[in-house]
Backbone as CSV, one residue per row, in Angstrom:
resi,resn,N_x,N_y,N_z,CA_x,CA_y,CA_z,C_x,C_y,C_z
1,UNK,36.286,17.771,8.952,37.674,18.133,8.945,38.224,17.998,7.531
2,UNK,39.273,19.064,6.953,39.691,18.878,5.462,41.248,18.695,5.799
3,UNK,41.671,18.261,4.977,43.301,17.872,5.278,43.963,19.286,4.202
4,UNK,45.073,19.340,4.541,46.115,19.971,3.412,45.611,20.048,1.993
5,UNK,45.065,18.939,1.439,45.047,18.966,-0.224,43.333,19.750,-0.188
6,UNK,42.638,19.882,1.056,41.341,20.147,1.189,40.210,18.988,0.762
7,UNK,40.398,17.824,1.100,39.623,16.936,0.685,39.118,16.591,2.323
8,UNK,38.012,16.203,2.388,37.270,15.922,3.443,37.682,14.417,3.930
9,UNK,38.052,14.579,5.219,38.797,12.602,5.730,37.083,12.419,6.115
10,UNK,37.395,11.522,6.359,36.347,9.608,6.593,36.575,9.607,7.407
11,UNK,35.223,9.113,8.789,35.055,9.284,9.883,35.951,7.260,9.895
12,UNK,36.806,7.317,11.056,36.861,5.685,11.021,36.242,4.533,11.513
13,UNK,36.233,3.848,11.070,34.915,3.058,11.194,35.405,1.822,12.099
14,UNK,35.493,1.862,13.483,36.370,1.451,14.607,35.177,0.225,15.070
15,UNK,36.043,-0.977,14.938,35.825,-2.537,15.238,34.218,-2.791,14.520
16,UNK,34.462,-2.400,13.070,33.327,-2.627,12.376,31.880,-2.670,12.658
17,UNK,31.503,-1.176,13.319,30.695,-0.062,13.667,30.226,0.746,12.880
18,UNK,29.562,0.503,12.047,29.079,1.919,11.297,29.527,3.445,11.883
19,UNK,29.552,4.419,11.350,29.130,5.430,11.580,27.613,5.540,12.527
20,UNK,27.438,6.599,13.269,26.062,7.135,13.414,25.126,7.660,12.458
21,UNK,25.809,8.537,11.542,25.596,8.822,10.462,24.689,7.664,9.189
22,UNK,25.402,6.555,9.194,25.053,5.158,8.495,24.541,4.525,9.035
23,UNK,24.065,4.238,10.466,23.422,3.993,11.515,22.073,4.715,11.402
24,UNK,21.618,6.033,11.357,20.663,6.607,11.217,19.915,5.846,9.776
25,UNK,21.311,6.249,8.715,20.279,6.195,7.045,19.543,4.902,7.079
26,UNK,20.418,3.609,7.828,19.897,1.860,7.338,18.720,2.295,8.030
27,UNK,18.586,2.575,9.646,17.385,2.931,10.242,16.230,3.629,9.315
28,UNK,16.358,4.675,8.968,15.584,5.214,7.797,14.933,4.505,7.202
29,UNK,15.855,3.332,6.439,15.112,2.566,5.171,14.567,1.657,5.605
30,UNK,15.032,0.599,7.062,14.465,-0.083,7.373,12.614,0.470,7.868
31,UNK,13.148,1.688,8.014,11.115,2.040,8.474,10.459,2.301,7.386
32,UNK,10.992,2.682,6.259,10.509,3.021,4.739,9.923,1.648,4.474
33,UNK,10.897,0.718,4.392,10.558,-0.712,4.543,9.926,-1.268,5.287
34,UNK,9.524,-0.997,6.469,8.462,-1.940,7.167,7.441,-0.915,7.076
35,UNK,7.295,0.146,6.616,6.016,0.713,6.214,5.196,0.219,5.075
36,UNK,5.776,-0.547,4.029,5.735,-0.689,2.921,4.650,-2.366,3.343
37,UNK,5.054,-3.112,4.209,4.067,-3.952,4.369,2.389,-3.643,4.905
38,UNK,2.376,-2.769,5.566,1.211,-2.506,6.130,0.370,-1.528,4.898
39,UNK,1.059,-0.882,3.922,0.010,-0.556,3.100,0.075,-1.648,1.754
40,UNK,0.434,-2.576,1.947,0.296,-3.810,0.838,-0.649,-4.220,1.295
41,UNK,-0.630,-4.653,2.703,-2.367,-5.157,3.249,-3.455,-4.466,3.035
42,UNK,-3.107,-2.944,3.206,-4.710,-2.144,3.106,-4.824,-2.502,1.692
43,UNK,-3.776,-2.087,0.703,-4.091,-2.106,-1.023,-4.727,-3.568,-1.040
44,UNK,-4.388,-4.759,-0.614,-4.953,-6.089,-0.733,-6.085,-5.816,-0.621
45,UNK,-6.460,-5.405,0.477,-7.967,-5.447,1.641,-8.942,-4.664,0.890
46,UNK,-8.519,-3.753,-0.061,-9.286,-2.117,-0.467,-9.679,-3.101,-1.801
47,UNK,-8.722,-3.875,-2.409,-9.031,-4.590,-3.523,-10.375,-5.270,-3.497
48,UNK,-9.912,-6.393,-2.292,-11.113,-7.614,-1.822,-12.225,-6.767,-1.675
49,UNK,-12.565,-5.841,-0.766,-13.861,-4.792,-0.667,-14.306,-4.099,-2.206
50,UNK,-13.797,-4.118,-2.680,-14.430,-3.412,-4.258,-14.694,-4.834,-4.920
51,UNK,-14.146,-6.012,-4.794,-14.606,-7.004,-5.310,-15.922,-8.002,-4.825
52,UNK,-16.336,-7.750,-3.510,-17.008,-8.059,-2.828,-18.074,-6.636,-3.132
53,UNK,-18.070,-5.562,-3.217,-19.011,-4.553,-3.790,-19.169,-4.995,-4.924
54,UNK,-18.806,-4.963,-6.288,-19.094,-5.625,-7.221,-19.639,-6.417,-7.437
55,UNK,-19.498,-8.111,-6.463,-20.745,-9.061,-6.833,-22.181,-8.682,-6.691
56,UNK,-21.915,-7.369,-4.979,-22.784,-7.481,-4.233,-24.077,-6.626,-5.044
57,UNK,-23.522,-5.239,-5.968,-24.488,-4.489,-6.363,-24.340,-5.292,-7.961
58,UNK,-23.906,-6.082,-8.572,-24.171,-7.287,-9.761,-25.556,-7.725,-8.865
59,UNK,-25.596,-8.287,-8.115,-26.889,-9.146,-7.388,-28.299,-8.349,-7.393
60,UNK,-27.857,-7.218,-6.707,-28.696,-6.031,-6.415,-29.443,-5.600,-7.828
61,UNK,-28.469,-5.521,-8.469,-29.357,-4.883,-9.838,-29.990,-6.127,-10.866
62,UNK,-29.549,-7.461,-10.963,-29.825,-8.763,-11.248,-31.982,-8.400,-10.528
63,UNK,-32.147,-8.623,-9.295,-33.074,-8.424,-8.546,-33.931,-7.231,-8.973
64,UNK,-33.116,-6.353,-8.989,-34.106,-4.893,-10.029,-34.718,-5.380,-10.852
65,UNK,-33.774,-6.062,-12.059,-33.963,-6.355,-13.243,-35.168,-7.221,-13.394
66,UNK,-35.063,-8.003,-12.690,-36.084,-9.067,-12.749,-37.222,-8.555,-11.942
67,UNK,-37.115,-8.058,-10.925,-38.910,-7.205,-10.348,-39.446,-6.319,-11.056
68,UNK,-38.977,-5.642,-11.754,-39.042,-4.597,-12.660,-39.915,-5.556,-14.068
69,UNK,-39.009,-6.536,-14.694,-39.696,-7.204,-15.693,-41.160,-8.220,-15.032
70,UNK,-41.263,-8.414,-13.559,-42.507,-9.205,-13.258,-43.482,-8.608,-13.294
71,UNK,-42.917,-7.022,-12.583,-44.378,-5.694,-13.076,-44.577,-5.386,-14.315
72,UNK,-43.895,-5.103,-15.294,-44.204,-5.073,-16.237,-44.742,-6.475,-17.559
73,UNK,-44.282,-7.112,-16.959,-45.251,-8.647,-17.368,-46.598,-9.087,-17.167
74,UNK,-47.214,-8.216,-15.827,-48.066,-8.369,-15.311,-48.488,-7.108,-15.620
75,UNK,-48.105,-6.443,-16.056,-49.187,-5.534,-16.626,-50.099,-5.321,-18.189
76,UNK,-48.625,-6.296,-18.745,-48.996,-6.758,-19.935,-50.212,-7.912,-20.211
77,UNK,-50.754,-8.688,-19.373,-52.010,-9.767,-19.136,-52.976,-8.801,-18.995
């Protein structure tokens, strides 16, 4: 609705009720926001798994390294 001067009135905001309108947006952010925890866990979790890959193929190739130098040690005798 626009009044006389054409400026748009303000819905009233009766026994300190939001709007529906403002009602929807907080809703909005609050799910923006509780979305925001569940991919902090995966990013945590995705972290720990690449760090746990890392020791795991460090170990793996540690073990190369060294079977690799026992054959060739032993071929050297």
């Amino acid at each position: 609705m626009t009044t006389k001067t054409g400026l748009a009135r303000t819905k009233p905001n009766l026994f300190g009720v939001p709007s529906l309108e403002t009602a929807q947006a907080i809703d909005d952010s609050d799910k923006a926001a509780a979305l925001q925890a569940p991919h902090y866990r995966l990013s945590a979790r995705m972290c720990e798994l690449e760090q746990q890959f890392d020791v795991k193929a460090s170990e793996l190739r540690a073990a190369f390294v060294s079977e690799c130098q026992e054959i060739l040690g032993e071929a050297d005798e």
